[in-house]
mmCIF file of the N, C-alpha and C atoms, coordinates in Angstrom:
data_MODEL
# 
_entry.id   MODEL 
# 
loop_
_atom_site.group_PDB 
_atom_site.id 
_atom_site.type_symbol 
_atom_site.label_atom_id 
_atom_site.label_alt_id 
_atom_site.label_comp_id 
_atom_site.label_asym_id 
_atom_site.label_entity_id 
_atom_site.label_seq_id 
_atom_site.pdbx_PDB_ins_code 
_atom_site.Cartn_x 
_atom_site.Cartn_y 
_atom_site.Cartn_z 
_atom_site.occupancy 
_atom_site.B_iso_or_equiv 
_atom_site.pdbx_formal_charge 
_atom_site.auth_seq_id 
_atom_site.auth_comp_id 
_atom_site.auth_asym_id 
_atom_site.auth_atom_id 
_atom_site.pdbx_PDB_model_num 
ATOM 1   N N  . UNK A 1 1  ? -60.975 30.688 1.585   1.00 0.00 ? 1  UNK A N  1 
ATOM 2   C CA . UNK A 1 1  ? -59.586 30.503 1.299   1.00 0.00 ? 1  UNK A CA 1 
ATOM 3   C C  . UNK A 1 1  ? -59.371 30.699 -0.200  1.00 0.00 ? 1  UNK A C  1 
ATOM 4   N N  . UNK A 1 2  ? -58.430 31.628 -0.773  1.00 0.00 ? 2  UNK A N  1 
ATOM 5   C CA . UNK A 1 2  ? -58.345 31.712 -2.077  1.00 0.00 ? 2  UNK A CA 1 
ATOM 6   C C  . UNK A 1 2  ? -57.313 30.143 -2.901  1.00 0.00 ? 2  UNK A C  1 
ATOM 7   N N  . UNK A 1 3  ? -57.969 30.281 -3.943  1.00 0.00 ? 3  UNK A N  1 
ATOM 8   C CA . UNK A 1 3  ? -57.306 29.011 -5.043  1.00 0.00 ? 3  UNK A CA 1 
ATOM 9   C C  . UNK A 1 3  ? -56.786 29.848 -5.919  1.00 0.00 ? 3  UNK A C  1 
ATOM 10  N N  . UNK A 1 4  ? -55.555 29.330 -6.130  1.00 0.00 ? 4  UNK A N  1 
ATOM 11  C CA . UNK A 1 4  ? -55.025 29.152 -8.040  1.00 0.00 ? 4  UNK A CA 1 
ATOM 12  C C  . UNK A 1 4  ? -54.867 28.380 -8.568  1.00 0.00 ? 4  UNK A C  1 
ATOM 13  N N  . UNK A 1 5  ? -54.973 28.166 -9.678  1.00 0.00 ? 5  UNK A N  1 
ATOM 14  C CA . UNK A 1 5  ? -55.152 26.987 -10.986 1.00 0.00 ? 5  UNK A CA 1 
ATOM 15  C C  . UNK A 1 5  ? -54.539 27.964 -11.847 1.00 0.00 ? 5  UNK A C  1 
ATOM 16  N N  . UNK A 1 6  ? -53.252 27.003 -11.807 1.00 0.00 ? 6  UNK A N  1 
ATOM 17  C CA . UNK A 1 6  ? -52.111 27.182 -12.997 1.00 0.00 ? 6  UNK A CA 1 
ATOM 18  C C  . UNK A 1 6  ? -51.824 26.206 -14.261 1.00 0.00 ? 6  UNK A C  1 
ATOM 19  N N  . UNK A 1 7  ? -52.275 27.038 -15.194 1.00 0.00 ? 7  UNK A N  1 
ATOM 20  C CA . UNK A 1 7  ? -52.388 26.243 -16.529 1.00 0.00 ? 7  UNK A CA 1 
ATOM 21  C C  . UNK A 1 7  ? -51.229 26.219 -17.378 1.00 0.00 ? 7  UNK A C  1 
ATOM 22  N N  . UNK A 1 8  ? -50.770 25.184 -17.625 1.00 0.00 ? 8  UNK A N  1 
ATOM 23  C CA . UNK A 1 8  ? -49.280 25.712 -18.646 1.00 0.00 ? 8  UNK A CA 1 
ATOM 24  C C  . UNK A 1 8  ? -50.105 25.017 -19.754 1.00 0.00 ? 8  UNK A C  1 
ATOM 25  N N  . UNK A 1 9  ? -49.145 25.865 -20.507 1.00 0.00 ? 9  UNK A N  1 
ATOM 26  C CA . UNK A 1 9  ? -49.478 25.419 -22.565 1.00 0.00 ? 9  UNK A CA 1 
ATOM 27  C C  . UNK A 1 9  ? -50.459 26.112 -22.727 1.00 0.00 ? 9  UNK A C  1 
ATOM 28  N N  . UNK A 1 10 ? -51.148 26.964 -21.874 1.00 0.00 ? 10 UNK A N  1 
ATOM 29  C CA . UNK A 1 10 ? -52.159 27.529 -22.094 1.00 0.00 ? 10 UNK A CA 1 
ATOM 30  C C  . UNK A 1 10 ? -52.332 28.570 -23.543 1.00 0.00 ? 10 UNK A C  1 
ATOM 31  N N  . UNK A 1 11 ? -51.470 28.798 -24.544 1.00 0.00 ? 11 UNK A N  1 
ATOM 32  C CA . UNK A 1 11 ? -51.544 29.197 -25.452 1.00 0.00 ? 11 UNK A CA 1 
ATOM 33  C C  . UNK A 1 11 ? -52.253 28.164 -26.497 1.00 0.00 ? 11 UNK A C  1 
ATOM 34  N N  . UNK A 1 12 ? -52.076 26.867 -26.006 1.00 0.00 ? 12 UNK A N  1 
ATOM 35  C CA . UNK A 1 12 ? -53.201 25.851 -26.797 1.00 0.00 ? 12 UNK A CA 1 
ATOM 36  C C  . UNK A 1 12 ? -54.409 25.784 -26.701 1.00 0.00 ? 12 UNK A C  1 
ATOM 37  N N  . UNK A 1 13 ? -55.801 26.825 -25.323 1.00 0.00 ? 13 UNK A N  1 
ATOM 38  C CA . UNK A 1 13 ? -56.717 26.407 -25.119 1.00 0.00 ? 13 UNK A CA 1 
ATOM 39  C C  . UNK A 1 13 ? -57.511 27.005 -26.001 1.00 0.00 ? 13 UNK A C  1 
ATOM 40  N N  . UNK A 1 14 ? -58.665 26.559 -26.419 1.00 0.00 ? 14 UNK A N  1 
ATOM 41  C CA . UNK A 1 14 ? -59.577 27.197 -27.148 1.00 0.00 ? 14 UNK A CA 1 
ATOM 42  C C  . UNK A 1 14 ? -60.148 28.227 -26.198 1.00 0.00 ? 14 UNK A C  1 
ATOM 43  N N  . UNK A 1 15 ? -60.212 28.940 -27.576 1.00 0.00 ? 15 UNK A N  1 
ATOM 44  C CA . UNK A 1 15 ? -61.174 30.704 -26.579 1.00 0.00 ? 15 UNK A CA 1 
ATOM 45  C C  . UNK A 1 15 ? -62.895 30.434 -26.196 1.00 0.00 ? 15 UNK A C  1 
ATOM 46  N N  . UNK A 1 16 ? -63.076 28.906 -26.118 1.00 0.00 ? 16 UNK A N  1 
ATOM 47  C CA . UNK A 1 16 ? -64.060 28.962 -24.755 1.00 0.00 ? 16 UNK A CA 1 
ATOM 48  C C  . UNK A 1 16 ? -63.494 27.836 -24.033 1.00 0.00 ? 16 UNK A C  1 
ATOM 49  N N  . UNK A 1 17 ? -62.694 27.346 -23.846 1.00 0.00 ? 17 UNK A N  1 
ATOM 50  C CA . UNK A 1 17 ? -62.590 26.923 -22.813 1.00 0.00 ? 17 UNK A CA 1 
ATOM 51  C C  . UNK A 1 17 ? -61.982 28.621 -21.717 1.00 0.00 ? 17 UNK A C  1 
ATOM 52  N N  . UNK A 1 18 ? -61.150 29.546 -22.839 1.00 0.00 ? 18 UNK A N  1 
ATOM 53  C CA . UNK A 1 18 ? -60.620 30.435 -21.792 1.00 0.00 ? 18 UNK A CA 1 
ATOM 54  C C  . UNK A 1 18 ? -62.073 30.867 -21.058 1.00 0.00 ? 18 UNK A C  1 
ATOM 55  N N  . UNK A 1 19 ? -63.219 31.134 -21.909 1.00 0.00 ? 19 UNK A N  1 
ATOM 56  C CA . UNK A 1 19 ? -64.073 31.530 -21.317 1.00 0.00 ? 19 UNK A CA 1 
ATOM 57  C C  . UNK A 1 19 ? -65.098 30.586 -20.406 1.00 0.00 ? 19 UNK A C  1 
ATOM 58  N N  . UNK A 1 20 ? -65.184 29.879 -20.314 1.00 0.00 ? 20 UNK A N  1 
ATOM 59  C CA . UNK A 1 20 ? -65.428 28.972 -19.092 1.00 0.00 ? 20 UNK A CA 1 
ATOM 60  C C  . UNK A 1 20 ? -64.935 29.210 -17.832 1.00 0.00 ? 20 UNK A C  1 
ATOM 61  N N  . UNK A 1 21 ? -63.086 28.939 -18.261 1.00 0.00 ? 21 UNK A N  1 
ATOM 62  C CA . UNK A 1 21 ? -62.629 29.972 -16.710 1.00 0.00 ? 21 UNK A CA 1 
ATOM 63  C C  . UNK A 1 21 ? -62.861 30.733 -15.972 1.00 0.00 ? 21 UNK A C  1 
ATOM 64  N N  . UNK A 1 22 ? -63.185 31.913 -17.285 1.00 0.00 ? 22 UNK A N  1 
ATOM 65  C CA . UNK A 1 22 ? -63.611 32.896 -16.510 1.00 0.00 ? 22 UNK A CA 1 
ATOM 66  C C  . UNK A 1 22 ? -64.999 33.044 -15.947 1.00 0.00 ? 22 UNK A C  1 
ATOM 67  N N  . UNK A 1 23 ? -65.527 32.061 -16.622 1.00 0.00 ? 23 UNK A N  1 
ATOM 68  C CA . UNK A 1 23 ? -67.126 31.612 -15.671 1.00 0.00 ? 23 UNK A CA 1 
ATOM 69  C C  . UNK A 1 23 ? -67.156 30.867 -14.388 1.00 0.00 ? 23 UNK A C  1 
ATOM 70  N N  . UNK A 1 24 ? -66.028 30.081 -14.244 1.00 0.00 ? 24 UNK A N  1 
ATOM 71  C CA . UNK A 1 24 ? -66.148 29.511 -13.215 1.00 0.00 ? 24 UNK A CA 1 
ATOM 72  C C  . UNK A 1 24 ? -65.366 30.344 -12.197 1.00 0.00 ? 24 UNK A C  1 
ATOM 73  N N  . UNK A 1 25 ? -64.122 31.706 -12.363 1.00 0.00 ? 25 UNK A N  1 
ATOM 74  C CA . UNK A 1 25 ? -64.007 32.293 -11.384 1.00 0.00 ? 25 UNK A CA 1 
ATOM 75  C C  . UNK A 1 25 ? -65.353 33.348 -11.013 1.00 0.00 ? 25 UNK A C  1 
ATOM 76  N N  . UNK A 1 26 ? -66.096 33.554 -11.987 1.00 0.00 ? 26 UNK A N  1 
ATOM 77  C CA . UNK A 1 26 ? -67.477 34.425 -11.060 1.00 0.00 ? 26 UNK A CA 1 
ATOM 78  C C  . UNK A 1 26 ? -68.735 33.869 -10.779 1.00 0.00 ? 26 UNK A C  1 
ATOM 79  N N  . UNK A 1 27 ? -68.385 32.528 -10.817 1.00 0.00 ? 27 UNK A N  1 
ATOM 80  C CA . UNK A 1 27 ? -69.548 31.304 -9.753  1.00 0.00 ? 27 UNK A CA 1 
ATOM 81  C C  . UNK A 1 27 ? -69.118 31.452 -8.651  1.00 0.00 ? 27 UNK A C  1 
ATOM 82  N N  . UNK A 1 28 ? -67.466 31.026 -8.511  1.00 0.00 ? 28 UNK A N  1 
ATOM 83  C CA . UNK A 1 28 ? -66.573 31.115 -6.931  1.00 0.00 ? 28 UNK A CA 1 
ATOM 84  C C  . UNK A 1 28 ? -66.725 32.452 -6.283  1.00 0.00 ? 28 UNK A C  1 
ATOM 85  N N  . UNK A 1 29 ? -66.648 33.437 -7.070  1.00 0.00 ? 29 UNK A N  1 
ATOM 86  C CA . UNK A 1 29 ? -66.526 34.827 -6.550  1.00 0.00 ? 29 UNK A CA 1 
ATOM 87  C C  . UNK A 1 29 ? -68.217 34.993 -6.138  1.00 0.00 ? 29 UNK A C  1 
ATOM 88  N N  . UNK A 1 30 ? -69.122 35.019 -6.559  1.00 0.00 ? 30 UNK A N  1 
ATOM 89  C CA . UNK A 1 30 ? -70.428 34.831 -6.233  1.00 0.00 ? 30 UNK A CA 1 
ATOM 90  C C  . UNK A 1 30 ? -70.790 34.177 -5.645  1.00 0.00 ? 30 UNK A C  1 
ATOM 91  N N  . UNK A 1 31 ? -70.127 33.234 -5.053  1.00 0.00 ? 31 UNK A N  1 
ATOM 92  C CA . UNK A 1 31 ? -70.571 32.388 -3.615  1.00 0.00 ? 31 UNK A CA 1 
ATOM 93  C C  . UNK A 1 31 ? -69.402 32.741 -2.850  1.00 0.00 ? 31 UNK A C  1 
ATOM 94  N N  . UNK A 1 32 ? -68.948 33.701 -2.966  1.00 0.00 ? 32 UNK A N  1 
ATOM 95  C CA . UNK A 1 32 ? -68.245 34.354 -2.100  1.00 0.00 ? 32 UNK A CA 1 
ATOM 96  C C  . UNK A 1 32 ? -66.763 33.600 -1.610  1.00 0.00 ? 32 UNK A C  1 
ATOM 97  N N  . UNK A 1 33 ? -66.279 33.202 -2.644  1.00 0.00 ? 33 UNK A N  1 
ATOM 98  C CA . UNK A 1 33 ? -64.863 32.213 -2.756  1.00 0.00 ? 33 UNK A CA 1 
ATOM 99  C C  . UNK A 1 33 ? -63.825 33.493 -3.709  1.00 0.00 ? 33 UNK A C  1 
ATOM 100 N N  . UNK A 1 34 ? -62.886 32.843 -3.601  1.00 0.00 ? 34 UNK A N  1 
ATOM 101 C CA . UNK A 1 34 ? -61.881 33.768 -4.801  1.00 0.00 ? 34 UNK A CA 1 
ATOM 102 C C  . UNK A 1 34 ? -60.606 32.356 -5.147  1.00 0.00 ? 34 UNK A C  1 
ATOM 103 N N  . UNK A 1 35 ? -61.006 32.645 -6.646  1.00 0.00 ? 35 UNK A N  1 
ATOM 104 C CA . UNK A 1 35 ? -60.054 31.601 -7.853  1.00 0.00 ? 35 UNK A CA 1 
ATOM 105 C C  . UNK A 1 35 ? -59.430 32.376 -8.538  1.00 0.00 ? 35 UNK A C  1 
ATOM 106 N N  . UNK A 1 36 ? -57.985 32.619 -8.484  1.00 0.00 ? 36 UNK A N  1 
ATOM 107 C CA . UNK A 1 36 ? -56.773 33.098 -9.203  1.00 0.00 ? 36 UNK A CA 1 
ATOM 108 C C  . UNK A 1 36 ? -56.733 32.212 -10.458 1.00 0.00 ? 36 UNK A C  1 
ATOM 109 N N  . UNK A 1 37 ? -56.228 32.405 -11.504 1.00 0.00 ? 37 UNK A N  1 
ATOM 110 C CA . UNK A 1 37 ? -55.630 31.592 -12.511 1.00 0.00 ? 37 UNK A CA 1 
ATOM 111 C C  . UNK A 1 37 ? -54.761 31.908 -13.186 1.00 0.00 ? 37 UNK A C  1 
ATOM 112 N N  . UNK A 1 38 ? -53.673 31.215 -13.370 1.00 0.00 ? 38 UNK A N  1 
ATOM 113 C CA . UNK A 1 38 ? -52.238 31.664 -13.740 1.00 0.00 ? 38 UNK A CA 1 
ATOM 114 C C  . UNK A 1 38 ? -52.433 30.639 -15.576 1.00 0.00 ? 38 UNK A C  1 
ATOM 115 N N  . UNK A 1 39 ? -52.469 31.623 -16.374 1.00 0.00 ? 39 UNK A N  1 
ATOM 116 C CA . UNK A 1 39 ? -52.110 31.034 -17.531 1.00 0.00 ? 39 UNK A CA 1 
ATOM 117 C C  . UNK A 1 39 ? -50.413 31.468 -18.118 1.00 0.00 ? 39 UNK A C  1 
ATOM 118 N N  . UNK A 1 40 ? -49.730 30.019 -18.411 1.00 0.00 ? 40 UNK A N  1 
ATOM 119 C CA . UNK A 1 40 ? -48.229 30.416 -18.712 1.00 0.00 ? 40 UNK A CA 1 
ATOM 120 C C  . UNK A 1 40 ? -48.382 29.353 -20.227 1.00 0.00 ? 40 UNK A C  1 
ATOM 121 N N  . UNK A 1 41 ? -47.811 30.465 -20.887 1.00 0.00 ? 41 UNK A N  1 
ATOM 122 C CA . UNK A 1 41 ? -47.671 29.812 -22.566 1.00 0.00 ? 41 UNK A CA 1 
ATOM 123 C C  . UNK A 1 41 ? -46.953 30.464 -23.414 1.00 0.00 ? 41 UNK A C  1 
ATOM 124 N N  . UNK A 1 42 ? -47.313 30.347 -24.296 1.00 0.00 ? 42 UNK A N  1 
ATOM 125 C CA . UNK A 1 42 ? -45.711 31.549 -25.596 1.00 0.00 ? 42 UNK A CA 1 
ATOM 126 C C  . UNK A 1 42 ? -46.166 32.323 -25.581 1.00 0.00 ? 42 UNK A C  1 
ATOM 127 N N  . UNK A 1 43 ? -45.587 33.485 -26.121 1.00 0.00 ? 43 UNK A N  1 
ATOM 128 C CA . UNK A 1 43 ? -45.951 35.019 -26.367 1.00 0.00 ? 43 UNK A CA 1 
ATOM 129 C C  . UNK A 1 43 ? -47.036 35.136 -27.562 1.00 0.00 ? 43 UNK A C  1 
ATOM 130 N N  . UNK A 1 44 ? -47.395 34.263 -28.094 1.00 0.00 ? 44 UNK A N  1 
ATOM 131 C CA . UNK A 1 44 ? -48.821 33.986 -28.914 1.00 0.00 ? 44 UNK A CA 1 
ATOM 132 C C  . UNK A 1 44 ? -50.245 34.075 -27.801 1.00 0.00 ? 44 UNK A C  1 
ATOM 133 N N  . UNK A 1 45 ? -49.735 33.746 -26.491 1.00 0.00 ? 45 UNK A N  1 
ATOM 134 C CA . UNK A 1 45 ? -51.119 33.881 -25.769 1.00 0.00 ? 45 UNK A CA 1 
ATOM 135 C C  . UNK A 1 45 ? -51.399 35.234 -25.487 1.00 0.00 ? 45 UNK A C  1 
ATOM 136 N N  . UNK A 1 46 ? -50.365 36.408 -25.125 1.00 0.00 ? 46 UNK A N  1 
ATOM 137 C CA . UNK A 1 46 ? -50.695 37.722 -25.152 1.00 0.00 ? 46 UNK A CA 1 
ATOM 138 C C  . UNK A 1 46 ? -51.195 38.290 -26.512 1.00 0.00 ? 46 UNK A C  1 
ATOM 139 N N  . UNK A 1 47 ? -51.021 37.805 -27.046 1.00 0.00 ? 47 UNK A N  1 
ATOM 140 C CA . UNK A 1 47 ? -51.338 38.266 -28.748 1.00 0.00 ? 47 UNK A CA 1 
ATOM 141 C C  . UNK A 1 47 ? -53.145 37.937 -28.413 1.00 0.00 ? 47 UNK A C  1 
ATOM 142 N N  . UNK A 1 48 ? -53.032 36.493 -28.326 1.00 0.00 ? 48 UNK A N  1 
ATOM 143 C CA . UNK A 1 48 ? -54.563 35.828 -28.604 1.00 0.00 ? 48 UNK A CA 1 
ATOM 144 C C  . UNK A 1 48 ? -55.714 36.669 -27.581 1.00 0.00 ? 48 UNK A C  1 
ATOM 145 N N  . UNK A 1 49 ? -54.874 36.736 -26.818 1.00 0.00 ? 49 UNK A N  1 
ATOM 146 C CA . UNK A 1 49 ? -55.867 37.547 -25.579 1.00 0.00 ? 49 UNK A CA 1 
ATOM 147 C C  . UNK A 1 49 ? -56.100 39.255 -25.894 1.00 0.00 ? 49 UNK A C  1 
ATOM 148 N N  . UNK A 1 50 ? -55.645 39.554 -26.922 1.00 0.00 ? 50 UNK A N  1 
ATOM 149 C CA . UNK A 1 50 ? -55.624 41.005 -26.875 1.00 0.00 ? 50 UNK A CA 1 
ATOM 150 C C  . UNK A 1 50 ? -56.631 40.944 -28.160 1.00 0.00 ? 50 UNK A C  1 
ATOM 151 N N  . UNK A 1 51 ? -57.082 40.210 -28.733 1.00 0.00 ? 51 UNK A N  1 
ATOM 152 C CA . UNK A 1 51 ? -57.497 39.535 -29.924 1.00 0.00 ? 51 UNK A CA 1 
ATOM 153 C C  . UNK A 1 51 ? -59.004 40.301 -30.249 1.00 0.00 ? 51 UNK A C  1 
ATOM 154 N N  . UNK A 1 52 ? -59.588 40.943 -31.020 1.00 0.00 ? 52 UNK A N  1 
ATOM 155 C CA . UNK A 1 52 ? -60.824 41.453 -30.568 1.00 0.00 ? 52 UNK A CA 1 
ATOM 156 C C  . UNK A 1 52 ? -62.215 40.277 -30.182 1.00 0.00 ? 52 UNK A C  1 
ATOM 157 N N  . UNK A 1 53 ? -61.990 39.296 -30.086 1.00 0.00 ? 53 UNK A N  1 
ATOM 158 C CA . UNK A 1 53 ? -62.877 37.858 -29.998 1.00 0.00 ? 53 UNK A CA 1 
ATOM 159 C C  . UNK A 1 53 ? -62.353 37.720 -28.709 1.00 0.00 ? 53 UNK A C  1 
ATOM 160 N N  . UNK A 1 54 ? -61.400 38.035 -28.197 1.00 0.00 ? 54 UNK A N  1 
ATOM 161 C CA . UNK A 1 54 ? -61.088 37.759 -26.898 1.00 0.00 ? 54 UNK A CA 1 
ATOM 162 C C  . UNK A 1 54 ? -60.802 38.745 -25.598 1.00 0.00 ? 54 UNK A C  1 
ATOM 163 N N  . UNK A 1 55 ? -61.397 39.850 -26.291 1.00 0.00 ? 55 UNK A N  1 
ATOM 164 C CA . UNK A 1 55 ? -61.429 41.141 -25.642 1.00 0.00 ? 55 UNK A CA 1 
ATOM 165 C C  . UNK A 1 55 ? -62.053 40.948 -24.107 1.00 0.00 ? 55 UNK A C  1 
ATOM 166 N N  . UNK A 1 56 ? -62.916 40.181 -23.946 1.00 0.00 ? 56 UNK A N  1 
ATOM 167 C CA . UNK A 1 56 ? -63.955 39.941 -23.046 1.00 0.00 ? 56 UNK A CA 1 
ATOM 168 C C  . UNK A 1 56 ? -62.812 39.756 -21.493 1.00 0.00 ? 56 UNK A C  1 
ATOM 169 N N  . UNK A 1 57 ? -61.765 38.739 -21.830 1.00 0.00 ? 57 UNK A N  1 
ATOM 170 C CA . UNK A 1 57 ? -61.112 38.262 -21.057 1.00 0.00 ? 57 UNK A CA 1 
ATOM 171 C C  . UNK A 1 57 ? -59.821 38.928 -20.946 1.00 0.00 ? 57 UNK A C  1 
ATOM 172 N N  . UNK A 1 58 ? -58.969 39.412 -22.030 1.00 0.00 ? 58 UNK A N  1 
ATOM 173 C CA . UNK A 1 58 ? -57.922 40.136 -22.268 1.00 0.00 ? 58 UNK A CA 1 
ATOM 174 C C  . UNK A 1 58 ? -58.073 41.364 -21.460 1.00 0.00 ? 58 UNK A C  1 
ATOM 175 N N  . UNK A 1 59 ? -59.210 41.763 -21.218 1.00 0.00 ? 59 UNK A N  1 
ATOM 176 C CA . UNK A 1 59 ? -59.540 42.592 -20.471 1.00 0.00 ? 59 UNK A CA 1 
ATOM 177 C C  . UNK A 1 59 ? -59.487 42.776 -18.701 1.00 0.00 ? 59 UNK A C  1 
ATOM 178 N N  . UNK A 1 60 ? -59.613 41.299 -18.136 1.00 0.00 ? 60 UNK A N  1 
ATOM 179 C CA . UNK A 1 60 ? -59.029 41.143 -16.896 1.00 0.00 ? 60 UNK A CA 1 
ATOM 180 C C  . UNK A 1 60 ? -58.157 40.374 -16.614 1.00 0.00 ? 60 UNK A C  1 
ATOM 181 N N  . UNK A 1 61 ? -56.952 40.304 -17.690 1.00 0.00 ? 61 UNK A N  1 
ATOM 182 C CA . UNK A 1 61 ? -55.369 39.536 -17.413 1.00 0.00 ? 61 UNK A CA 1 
ATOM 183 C C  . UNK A 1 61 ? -54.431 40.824 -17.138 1.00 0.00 ? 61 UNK A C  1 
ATOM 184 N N  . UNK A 1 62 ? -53.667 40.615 -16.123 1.00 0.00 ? 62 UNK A N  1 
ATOM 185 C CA . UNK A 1 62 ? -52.248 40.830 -16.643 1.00 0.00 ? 62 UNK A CA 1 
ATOM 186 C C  . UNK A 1 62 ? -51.296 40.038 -16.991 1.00 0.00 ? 62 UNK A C  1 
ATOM 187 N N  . UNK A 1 63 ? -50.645 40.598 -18.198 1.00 0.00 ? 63 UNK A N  1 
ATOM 188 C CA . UNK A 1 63 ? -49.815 39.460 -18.356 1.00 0.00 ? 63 UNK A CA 1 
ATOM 189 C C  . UNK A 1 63 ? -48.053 40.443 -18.376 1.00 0.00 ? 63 UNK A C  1 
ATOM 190 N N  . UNK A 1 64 ? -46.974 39.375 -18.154 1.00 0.00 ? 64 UNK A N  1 
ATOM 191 C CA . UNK A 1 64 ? -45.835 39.664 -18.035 1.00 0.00 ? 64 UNK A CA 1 
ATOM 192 C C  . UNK A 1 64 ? -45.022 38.811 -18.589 1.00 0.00 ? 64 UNK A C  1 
ATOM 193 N N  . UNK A 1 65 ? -43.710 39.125 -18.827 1.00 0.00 ? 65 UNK A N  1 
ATOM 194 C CA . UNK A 1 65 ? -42.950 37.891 -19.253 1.00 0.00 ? 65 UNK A CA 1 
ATOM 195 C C  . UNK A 1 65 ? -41.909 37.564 -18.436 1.00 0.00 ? 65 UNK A C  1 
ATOM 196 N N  . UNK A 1 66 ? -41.642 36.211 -18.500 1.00 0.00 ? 66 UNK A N  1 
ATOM 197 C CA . UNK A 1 66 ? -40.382 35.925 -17.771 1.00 0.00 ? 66 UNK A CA 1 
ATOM 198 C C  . UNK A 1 66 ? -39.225 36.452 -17.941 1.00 0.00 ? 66 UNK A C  1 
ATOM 199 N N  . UNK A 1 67 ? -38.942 37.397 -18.919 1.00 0.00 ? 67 UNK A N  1 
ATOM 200 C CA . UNK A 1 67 ? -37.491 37.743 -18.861 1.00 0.00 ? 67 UNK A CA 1 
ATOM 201 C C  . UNK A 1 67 ? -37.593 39.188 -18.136 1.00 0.00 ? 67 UNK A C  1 
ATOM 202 N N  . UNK A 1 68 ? -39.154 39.635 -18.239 1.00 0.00 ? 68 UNK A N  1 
ATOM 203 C CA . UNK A 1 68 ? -38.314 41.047 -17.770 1.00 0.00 ? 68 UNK A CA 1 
ATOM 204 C C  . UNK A 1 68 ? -39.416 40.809 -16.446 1.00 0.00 ? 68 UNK A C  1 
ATOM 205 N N  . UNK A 1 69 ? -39.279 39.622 -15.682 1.00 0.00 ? 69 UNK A N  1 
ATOM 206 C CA . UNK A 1 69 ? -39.692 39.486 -14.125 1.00 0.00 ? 69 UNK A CA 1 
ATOM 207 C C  . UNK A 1 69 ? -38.624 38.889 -13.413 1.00 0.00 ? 69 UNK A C  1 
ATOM 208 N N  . UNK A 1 70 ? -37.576 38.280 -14.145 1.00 0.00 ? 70 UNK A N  1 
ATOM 209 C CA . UNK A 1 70 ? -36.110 38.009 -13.184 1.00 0.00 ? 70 UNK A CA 1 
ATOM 210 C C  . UNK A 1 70 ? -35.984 38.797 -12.486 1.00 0.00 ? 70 UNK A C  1 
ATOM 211 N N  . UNK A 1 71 ? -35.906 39.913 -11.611 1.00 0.00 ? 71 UNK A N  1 
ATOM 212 C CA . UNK A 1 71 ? -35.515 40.464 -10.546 1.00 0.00 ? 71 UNK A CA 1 
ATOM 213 C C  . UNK A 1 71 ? -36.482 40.224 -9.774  1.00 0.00 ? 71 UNK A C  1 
ATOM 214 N N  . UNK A 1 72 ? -37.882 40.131 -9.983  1.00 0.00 ? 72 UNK A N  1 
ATOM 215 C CA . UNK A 1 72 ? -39.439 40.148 -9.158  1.00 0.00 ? 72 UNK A CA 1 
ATOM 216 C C  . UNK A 1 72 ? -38.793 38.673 -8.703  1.00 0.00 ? 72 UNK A C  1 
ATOM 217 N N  . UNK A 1 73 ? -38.585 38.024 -9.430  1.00 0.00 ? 73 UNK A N  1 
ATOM 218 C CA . UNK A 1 73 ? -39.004 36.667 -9.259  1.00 0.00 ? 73 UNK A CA 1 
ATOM 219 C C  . UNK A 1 73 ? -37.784 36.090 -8.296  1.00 0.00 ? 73 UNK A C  1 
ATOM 220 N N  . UNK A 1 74 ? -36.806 37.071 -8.298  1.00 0.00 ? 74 UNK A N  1 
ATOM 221 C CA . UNK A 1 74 ? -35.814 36.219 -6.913  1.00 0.00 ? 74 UNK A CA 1 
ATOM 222 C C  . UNK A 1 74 ? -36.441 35.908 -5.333  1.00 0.00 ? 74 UNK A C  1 
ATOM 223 N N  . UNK A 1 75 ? -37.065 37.618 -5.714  1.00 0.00 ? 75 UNK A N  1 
ATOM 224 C CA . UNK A 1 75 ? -37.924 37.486 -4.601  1.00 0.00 ? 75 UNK A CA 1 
ATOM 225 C C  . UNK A 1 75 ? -38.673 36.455 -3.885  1.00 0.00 ? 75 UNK A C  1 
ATOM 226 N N  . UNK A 1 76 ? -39.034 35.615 -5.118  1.00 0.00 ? 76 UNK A N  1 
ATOM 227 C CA . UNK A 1 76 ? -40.004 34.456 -4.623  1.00 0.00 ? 76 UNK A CA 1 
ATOM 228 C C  . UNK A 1 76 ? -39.584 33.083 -4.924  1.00 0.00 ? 76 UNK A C  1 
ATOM 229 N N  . UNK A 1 77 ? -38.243 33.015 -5.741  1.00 0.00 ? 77 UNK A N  1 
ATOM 230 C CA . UNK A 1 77 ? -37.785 31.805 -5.660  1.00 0.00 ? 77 UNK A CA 1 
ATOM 231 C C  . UNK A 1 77 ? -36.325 31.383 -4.849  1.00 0.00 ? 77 UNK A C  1 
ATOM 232 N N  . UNK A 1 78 ? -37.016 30.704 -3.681  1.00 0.00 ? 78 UNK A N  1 
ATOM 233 C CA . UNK A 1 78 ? -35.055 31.114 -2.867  1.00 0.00 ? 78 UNK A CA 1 
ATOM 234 C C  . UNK A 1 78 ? -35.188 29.549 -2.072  1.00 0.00 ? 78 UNK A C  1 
# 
């Protein structure tokens, strides 16, 4: 059964805790589980993640913003 773990403020975490995350989604994925993680924070976290120290991980986010997902997002909030 897949999980998500949604982090808000996440523009506050230190860049190992980000990387922990991403250790603990390829423990789950390697025992054959799947862990989503939704990080939501200021537009400083797309910055931090694109960061060359944080390349590692910036590398398997997408990220988007809330203003230009208002139309996506009616979709899913009703």
């Amino acid at each position: 059964m897949p999980v998500a773990l949604f982090v808000d403020e996440a523009h506050d975490l230190h860049h190992k805790t980000l990387t922990g995350l991403k250790r603990l989604m390829e423990v789950i994925r390697d025992s054959g589980g799947r862990l989503s993680i939704v990080l939501a924070g200021h537009p400083k976290l797309r910055n931090d993640l694109k960061s060359p120290t944080m390349e590692e991980i910036g590398f398997r986010t997408i990220t988007m913003s809330l203003e230009a997902s208002q139309g996506i997002l009616r979709d899913y909030a009703k």
